[in-house]
Each structure stands twice: as C-alpha cells, then as structure tokens.
TIGUMAR-56636 format. One line per 5 residues: for each residue x, z, y of N, C-alpha, C. Coordinates in nm, 3 decimals, m for minus. Each point is the difference from the previous one (the first is absolute). Layout:
N
X Z Y X Z Y X Z Y  ...
END
This chain:
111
2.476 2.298 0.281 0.017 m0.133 0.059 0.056 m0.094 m0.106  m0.033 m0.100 m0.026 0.049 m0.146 m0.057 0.105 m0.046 0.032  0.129 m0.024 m0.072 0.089 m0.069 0.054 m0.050 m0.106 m0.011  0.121 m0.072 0.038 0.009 m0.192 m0.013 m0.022 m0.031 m0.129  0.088 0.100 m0.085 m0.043 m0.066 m0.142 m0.052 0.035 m0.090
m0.056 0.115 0.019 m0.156 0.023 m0.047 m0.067 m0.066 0.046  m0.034 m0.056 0.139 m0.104 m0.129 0.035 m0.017 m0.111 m0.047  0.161 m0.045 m0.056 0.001 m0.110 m0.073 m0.032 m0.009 m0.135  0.000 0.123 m0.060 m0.038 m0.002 m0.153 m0.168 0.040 m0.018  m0.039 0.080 0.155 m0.132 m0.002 m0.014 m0.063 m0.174 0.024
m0.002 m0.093 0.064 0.008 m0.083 0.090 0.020 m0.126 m0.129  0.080 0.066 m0.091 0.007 m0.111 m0.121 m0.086 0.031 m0.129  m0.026 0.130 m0.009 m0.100 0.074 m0.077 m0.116 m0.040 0.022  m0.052 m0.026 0.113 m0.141 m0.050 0.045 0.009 m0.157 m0.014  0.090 m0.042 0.031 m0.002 m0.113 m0.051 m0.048 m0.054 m0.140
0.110 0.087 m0.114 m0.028 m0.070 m0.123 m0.159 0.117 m0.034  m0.044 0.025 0.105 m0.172 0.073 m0.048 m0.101 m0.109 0.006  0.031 m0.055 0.149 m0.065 m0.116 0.005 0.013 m0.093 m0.080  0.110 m0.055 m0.073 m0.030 m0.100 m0.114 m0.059 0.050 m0.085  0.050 0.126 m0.057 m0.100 0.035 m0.110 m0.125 0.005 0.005
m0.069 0.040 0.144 m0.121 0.021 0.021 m0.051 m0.155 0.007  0.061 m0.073 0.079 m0.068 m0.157 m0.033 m0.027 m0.065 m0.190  0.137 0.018 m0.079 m0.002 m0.012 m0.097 m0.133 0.035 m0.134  m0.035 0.125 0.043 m0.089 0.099 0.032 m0.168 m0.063 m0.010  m0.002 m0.078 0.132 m0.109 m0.030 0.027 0.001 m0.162 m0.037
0.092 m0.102 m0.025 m0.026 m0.093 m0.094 m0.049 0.044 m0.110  0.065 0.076 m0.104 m0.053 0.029 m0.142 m0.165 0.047 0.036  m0.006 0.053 0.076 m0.168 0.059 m0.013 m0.088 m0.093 0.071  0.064 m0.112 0.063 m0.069 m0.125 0.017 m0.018 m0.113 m0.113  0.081 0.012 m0.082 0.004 m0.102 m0.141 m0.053 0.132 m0.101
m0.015 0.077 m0.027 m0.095 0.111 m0.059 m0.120 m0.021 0.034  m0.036 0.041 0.114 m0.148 m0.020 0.010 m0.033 m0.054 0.124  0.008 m0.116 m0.004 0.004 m0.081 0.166 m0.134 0.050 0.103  m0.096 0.017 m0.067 m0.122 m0.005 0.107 0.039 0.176 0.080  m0.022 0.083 m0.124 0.058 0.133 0.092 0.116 0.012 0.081
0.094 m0.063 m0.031 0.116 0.004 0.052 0.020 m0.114 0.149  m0.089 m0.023 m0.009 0.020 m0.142 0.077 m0.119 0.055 0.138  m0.065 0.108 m0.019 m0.082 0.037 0.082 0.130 0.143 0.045  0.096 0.061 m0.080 0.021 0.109 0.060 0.145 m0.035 0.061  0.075 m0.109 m0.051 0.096 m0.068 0.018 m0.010 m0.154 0.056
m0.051 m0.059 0.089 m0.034 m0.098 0.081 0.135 m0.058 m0.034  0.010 m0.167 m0.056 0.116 m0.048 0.006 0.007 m0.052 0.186  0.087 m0.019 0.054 m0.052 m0.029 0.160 0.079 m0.134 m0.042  m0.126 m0.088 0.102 0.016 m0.176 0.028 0.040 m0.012 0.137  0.062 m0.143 m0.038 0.032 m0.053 0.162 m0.056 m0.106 0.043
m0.066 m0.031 0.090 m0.078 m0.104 0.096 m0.032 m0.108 m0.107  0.054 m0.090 m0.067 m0.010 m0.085 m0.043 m0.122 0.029 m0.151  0.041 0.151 m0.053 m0.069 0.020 m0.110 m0.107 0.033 0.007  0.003 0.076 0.149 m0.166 0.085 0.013 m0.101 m0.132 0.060  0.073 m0.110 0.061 m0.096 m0.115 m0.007 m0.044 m0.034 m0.103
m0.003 0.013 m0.114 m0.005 m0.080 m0.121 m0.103 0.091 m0.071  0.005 0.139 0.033 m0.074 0.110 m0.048 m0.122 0.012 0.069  m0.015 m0.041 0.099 m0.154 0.005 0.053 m0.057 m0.096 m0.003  m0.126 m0.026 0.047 m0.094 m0.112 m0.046 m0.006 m0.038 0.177  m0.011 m0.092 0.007 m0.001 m0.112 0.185 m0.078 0.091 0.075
m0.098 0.106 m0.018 m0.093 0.024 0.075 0.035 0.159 m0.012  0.103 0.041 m0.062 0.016 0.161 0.000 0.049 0.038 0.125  0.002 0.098 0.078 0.066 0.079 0.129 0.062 0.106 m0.114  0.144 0.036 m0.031 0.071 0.043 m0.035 0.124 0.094 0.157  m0.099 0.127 m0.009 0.075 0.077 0.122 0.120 0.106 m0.005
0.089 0.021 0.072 0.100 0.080 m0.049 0.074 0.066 0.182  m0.005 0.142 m0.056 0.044 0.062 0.154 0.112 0.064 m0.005  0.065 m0.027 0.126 0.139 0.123 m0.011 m0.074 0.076 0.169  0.005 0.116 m0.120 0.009 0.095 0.137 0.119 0.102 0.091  0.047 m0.066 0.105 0.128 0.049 0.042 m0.051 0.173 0.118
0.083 0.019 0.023 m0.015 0.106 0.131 m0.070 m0.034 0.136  0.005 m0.074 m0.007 m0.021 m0.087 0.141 m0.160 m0.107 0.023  0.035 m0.100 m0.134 m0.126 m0.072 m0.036 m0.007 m0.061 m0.107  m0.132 m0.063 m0.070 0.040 m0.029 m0.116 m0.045 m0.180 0.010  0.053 m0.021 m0.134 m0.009 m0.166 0.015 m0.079 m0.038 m0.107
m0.068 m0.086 m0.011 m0.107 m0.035 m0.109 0.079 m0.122 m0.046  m0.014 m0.049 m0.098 0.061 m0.153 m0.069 m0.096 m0.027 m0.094  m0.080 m0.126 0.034 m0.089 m0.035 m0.020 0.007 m0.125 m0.094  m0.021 m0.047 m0.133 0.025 m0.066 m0.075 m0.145 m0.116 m0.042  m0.045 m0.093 0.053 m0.113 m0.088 m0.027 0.106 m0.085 0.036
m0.142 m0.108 m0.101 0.025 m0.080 m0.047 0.159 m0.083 m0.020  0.082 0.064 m0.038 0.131 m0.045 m0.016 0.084 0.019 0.190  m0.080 0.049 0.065 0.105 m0.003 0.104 m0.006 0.170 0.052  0.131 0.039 0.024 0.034 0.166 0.045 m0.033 m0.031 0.159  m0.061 0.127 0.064 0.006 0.036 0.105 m0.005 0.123 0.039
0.111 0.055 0.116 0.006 0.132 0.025 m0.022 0.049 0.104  m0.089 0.092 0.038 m0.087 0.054 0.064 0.066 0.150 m0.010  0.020 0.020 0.162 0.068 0.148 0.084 m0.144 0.046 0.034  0.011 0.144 m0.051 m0.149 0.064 0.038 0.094 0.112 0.051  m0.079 0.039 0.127 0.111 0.126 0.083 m0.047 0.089 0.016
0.029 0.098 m0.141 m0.041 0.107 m0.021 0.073 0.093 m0.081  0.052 0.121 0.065 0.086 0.067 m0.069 m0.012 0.045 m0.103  0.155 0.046 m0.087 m0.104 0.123 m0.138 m0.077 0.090 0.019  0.037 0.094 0.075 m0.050 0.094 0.026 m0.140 m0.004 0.066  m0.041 m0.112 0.042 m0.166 m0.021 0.048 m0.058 m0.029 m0.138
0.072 m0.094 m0.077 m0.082 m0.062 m0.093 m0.031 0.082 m0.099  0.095 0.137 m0.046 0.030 0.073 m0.077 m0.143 0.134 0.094  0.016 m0.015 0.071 m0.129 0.128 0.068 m0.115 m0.119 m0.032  m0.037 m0.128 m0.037 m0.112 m0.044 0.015 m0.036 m0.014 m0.150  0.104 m0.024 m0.083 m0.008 0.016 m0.147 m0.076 0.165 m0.022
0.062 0.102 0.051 m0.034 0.125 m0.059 m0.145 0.013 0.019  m0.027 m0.019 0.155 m0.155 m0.011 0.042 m0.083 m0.045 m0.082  0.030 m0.139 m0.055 m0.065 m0.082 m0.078 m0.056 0.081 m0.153  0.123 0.028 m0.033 0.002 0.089 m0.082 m0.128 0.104 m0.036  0.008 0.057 0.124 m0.058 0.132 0.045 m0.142 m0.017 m0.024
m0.054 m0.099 0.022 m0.102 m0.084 0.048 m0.111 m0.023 m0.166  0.112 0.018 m0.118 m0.065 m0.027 m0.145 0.117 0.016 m0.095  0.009 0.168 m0.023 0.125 0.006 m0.067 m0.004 m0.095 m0.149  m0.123 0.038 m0.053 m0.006 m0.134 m0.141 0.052 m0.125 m0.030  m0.018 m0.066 0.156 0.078 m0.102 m0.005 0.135 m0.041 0.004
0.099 0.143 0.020 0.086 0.001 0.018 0.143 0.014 m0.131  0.013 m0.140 0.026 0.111 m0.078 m0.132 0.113 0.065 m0.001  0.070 0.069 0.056 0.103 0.099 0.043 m0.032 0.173 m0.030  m0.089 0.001 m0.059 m0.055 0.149 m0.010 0.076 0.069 m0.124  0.068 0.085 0.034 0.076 0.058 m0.030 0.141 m0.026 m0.079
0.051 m0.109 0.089 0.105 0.001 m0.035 0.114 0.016 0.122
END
C-alpha cells in the first residue's frame, strides 16, 4: 500500500514527467515540424482553428462519453454542437462490425 507520502512524491514525479515530456515534444516540433506536428498536434482554441480552415470546410470533432456522444461541428467560422444518443459500447460493437466487414481497411490494425 502507498502511504500519503509516497503518493505525494509519486504525484510530483509524474508531474515533473509531464514537463519533460511536453519539453520533449516542443524540441521535436522545431526539429522536424511536419513529422512532429502530425504525431504531436499542437492543440488550438476556437479563435485559431477559424483562421485554419477555409469558409467552406466542415471541420468535425467527437467526444464519445458512456452514455452519448457529441459532435462539434466547425463551418464556416461558427461552432455547433450536436448530442447524438448513442452509447460507447453500441458504437464500439458497430465500429468492430464495420471492421469485420473489410479487415484491409482497417486503420487500427494491429495496434
């Protein structure tokens, strides 16, 4: 069992991992931006990803919760979010199916 303060030195250990690991992934973004920038996504906020698409792009993005998932929908400079009510666990049995269906196509294959 973990005490209290082993939790805290684990708890601060992970901490300074995460800077390093961010630290980490700047340098290999100013190294070699295009690879790094595909495996390390800098993440934008509302204002930037307007600026990044062109007026006529649909720019889509999902969170999938337990329960249902939500789509956020990015045209032409205005967000809209869209509740689709469908659990993981359906969507996750309709992914595998899909799957099933043409393993070749499948972008997830073996990992």
């Amino acid at each position: 069992m973990v005490g209290v303060g082993n939790g805290k030195a684990l708890l601060d250990g992970l901490g300074e991992l995460k800077v390093k690991r961010s630290a980490i992934r700047e340098k290999l973004r100013k190294a070699s931006s295009k690879p790094a920038s595909l495996e390390y996504p800098k993440p934008v906020n509302l204002e930037e990803a307007k600026r990044l698409f062109d007026p006529g792009t649909l720019f889509p993005s999902f969170s999938v919760g337990e329960e249902k998932t939500e789509l956020f929908a990015l045209l032409g400079g205005e967000l809209k979010v869209f509740d689709i009510h469908v659990k993981r666990k359906d969507l996750e049995k309709a992914i595998r199916g899909y799957r099933l269906l043409d393993p070749s196509r499948d972008a997830f294959k073996g990992h």
